[in-house]
ZALUMLUM-40491 format. One record per residue (C-alpha): residue in one letter; x, y, z. Coordinates in steps of 0.2 Angstrom, whole numbers, plus 5000, padded with zeros to 4 digits. Layout:
BEGIN
(A; (X; Y; Z))
...
This chain:
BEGIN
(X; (4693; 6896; 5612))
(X; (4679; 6909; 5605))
(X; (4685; 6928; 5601))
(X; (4668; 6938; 5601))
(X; (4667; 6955; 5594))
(X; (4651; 6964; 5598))
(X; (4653; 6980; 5585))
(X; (4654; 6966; 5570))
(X; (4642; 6965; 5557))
(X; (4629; 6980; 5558))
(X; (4633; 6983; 5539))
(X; (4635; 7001; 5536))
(X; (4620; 7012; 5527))
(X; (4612; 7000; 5521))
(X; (4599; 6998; 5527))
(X; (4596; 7017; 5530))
(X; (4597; 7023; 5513))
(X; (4595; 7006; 5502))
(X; (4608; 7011; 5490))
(X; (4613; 6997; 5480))
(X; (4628; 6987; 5487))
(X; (4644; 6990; 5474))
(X; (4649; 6971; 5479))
(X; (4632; 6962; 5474))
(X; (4639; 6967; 5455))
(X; (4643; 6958; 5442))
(X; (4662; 6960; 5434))
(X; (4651; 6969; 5418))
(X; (4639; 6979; 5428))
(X; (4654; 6985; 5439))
(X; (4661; 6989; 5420))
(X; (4648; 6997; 5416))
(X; (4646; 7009; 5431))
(X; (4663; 7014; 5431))
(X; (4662; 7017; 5412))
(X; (4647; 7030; 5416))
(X; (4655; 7038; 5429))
(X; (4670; 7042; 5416))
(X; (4685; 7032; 5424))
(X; (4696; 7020; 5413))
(X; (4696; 7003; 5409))
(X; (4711; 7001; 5421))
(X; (4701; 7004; 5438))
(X; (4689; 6990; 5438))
(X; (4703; 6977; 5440))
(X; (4705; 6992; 5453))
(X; (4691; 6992; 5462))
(X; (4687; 6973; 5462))
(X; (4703; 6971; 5470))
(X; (4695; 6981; 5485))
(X; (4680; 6973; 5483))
(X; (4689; 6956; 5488))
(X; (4696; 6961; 5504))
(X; (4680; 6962; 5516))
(X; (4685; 6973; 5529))
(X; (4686; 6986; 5516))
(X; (4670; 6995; 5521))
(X; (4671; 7012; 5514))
(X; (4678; 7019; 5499))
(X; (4688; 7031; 5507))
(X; (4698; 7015; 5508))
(X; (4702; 7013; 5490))
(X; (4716; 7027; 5492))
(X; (4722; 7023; 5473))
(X; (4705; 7029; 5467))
(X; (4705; 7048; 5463))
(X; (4693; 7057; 5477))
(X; (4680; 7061; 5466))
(X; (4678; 7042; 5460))
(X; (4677; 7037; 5478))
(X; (4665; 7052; 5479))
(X; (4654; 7045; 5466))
(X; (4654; 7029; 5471))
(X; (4647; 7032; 5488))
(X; (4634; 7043; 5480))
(X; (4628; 7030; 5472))
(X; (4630; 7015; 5480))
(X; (4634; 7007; 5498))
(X; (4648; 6994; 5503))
(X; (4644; 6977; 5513))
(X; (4652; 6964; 5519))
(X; (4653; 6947; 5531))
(X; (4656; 6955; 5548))
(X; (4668; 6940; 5559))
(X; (4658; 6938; 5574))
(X; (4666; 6925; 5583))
(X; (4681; 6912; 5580))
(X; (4686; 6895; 5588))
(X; (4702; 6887; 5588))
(X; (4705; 6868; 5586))
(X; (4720; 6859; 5594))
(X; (4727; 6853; 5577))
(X; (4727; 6873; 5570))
(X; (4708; 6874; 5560))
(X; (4697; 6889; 5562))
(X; (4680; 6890; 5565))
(X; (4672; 6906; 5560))
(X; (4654; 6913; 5567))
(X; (4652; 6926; 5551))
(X; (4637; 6939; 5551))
(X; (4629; 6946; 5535))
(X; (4625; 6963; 5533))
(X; (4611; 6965; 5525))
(X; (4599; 6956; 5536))
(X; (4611; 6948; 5550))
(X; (4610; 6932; 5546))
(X; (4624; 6921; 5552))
(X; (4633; 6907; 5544))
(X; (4647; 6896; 5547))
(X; (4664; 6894; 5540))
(X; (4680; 6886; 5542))
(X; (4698; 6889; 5538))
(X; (4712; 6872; 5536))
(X; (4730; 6879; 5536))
(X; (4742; 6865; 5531))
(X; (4759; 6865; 5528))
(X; (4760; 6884; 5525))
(X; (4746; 6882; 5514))
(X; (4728; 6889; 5517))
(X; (4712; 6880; 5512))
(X; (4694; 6888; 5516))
(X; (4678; 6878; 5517))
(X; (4663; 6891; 5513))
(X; (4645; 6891; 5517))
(X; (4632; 6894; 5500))
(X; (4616; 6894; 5512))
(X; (4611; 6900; 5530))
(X; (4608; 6884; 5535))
(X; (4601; 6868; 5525))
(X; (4587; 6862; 5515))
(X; (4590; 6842; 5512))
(X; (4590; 6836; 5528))
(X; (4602; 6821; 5527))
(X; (4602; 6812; 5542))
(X; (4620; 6814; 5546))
(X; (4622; 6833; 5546))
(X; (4619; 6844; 5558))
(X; (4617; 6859; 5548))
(X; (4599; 6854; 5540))
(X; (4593; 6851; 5558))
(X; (4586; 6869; 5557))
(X; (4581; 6871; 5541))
(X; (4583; 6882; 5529))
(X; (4584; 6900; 5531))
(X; (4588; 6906; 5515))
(X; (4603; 6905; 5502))
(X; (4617; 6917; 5503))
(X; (4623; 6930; 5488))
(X; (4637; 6927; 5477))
(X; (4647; 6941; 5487))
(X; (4642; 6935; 5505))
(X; (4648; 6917; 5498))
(X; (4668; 6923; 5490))
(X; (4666; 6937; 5505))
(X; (4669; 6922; 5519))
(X; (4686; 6918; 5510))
(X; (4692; 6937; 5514))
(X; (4688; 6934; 5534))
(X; (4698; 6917; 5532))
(X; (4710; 6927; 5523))
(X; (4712; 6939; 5535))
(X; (4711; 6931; 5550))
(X; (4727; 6920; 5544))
(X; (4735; 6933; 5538))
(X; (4740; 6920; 5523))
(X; (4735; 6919; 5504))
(X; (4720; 6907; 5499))
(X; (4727; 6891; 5489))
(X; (4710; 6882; 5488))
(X; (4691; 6884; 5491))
(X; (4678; 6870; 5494))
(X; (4662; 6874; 5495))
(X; (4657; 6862; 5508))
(X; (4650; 6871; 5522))
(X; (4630; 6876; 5525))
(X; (4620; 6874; 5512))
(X; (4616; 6864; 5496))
(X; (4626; 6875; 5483))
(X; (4617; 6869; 5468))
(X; (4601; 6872; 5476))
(X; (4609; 6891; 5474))
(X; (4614; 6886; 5458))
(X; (4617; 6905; 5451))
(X; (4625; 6915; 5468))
(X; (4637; 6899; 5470))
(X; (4644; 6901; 5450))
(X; (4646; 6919; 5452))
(X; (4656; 6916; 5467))
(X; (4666; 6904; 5461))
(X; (4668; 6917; 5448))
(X; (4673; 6930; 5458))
(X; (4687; 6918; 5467))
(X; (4695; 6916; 5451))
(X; (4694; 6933; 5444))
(X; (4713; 6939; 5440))
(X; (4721; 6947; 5453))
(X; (4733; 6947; 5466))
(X; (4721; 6935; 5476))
(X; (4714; 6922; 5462))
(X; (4713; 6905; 5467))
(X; (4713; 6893; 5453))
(X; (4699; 6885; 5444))
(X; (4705; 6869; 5447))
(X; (4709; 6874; 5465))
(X; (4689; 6878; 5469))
(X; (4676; 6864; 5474))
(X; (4659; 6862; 5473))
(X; (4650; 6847; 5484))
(X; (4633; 6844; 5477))
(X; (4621; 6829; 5487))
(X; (4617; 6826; 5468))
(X; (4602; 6837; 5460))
(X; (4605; 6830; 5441))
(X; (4601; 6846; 5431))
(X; (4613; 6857; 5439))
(X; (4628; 6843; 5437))
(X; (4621; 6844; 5420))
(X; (4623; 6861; 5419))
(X; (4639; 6863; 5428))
(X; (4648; 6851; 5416))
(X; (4645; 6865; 5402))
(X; (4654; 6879; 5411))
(X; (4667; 6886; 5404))
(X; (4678; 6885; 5419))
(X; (4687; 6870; 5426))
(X; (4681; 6870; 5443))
(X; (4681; 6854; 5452))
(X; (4665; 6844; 5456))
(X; (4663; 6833; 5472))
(X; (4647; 6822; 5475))
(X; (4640; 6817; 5491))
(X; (4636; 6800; 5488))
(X; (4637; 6791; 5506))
(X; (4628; 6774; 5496))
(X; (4627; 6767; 5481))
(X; (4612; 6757; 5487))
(X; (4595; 6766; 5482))
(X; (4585; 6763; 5499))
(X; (4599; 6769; 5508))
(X; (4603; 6783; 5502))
(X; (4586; 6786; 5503))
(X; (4587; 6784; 5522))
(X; (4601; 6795; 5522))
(X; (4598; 6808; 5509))
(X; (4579; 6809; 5508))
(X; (4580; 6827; 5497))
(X; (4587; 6819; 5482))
(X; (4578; 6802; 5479))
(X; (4570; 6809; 5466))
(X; (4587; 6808; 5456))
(X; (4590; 6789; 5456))
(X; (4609; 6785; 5456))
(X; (4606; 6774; 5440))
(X; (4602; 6794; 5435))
(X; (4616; 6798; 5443))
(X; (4628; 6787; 5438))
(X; (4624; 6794; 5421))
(X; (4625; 6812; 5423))
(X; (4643; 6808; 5431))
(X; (4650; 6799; 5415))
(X; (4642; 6811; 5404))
(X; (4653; 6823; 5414))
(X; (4668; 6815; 5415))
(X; (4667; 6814; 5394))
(X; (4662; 6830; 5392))
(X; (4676; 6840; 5404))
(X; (4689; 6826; 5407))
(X; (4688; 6829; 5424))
(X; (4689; 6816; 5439))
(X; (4673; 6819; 5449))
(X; (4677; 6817; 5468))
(X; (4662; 6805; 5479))
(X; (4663; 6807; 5495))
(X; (4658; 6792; 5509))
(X; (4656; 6793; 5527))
(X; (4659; 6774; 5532))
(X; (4644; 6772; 5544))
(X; (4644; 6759; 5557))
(X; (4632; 6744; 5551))
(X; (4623; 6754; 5538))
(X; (4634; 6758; 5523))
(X; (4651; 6747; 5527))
(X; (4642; 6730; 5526))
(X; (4649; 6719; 5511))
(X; (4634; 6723; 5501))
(X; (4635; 6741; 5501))
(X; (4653; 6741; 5499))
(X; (4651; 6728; 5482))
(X; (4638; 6741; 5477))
(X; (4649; 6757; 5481))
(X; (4664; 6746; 5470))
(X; (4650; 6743; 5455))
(X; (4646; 6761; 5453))
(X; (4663; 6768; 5453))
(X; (4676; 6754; 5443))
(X; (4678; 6757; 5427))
(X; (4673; 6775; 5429))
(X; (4684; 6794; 5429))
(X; (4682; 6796; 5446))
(X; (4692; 6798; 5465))
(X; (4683; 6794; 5482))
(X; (4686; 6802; 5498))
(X; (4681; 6791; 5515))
(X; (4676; 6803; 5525))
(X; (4677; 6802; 5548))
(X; (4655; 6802; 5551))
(X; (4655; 6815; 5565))
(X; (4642; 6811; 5578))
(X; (4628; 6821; 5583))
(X; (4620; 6820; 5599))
(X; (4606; 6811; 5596))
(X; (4608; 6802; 5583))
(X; (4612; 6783; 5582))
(X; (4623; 6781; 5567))
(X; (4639; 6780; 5574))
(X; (4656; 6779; 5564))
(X; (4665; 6763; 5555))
(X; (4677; 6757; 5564))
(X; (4694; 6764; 5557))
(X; (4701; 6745; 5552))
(X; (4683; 6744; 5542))
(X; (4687; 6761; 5533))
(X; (4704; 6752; 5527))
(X; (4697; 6739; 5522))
(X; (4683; 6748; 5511))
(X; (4698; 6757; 5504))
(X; (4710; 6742; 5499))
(X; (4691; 6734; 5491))
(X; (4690; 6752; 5480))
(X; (4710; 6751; 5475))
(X; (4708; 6732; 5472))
(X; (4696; 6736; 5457))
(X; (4705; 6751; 5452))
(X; (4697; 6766; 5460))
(X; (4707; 6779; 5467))
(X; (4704; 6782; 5485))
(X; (4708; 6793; 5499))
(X; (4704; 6790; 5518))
(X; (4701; 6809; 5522))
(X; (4707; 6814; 5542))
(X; (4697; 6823; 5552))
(X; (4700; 6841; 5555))
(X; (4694; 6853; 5571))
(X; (4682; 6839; 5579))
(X; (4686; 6848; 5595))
(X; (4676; 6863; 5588))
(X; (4662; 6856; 5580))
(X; (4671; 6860; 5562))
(X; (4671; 6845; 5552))
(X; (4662; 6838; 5541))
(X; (4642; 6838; 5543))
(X; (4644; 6847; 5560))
(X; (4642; 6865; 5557))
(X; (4625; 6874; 5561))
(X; (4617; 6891; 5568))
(X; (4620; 6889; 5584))
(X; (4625; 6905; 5594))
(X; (4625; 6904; 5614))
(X; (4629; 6920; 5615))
(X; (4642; 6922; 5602))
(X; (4653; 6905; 5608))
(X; (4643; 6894; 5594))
């Protein structure tokens, strides 16, 4: 099912008068300017609330504001967001939304996961992929560059209000390598959990890295206790080479380091995510190595359904295989979680979205 909407996306001024986008600010800079333009401490939390709902693009919107702030502000300074495109509906209730940037048009991919009455949104950091693991479709492409922290929390909002439900959680698992837009995806994350009527919980916000060491590093030393995932696939250097060739320059004896100075440092359980492939990563070796690296160790792993791409000849673990890798892990110890699918039908699971239009039906 695809919902096209032709109108969507052409961003407002602009790109006519290159004012500043309000959005693109920082919680202090928004401060700041509204501290200039003479208004009380009271309408930031204001202000940011509208700033969170992206089909807000005027400030004639922001009705509790006084006319003359609204006036100011669009004096001064222009309002963007992701303009929804297209969506597609899976069987099982997921969401796939074809989401447009203002500024330049690019389009990026997102996906919403009701369950339950509850409402989890995947988020793209990037318009499309740099590392080019084997597995994913999304690095097919290329990269075509990283997203703003804005166009990043932005895709919650049209999730949001597509659903009509409130956001209880956030991974940040769609397009895109988010430590590789290291800066854009903590200011998001930021942005997600600012107070407010819509904040989503640190805990409650995910980041998947493939594994670039000096951003785990560096993300073990923020303040805020958002959750890590890794993207691990082996723990057998040559094939995760194979799989992952971007980040073999950070060796998972590395790797494995980083992750326990991590665990000690926040007391969080880091998350590794596996994709059981047929013949390549479920054979008794790998899955001795896979057990090596994780007993003993704060950490949870999630075996995750490899979605086949068309031409592509790594195929998925059979399901009895996937068990068995999972009774091997909670033999030793390691907590473990066999992940199910959601929206094959619609190309929205894992490793499967990419920009690809058609006319809008991507």
């Amino acid at each position: 099912m695809a919902n096209a909407n032709p109108s969507a996306g052409h961003g407002g001024a602009r790109g006519a008068n290159k004012l500043p986008d309000l959005r693109e600010l920082s919680h202090a800079e928004l401060a700041g300017v509204l501290g200039e333009l003479g208004a009380p401490a009271f309408r930031v939390k204001q202000v940011e609330e509208w700033l969170a709902r992206p089909e807000v693009q005027g400030f004639d919107a922001m009705t509790n504001l006084p006319k003359d702030l609204r006036e100011k502000l669009a004096e001064r300074y222009t309002l963007s967001s992701m303009a929804l495109a297209a969506t597609r509906v899976s069987k099982d209730g997921s969401r796939k939304y074809l989401v447009r940037c203002a500024s330049d048009g690019t389009y990026v991919e997102c996906v919403g996961l009701p369950s339950a009455g509850r409402l989890s949104v995947c988020v793209s950091t990037q318009a499309g992929c740099a590392m080019g693991c084997s597995f994913c479709a999304t690095g097919r492409a290329g990269l075509t560059r990283s997203l703003s922290a804005r166009e990043i929390a932005d895709q919650v909002g049209v999730v949001r209000a597509d659903f009509g439900l409130r956001v209880s959680s956030v991974v940040f698992m769609g397009q895109g390598e988010p430590f590789a837009n290291y800066d854009a995806t903590l200011a998001a994350l930021r942005i997600l959990n600012a107070p407010g009527p819509e904040t989503i919980g640190a805990r409650h916000l995910t980041v998947s890295t493939c594994g670039i060491i000096p951003r785990i590093r560096q993300f073990s030393k923020e303040p805020e206790q958002f959750t890590l995932a890794i993207s691990l696939h082996s723990a057998v250097q040559a094939t995760r080479n194979a799989l992952m060739p971007a980040v073999r320059k950070y060796p998972l004896t590395r790797l494995h380091e980083v992750l326990g100075e991590y665990a000690e440092r926040t007391h969080r359980r880091p998350t590794y995510e596996f994709a059981p492939i047929e013949g390549v990563n479920d054979t008794n070796p790998e899955v001795d190595a896979l057990v090596d690296f994780c007993a003993g160790t704060l950490c949870h792993v999630n075996l995750i359904h490899l979605n086949e791409l068309e031409g592509s000849p790594l195929k998925p673990s059979a399901a009895s295989r996937v068990r068995g890798i999972q009774a091997r892990l909670e033999r030793a110890g390691v907590e473990t979680t066999i992940r199910e699918p959601r929206g094959q039908d619609i190309e929205a699971a894992c490793g499967q979205l990419r920009q690809r239009l058609e006319g809008l039906g991507f």
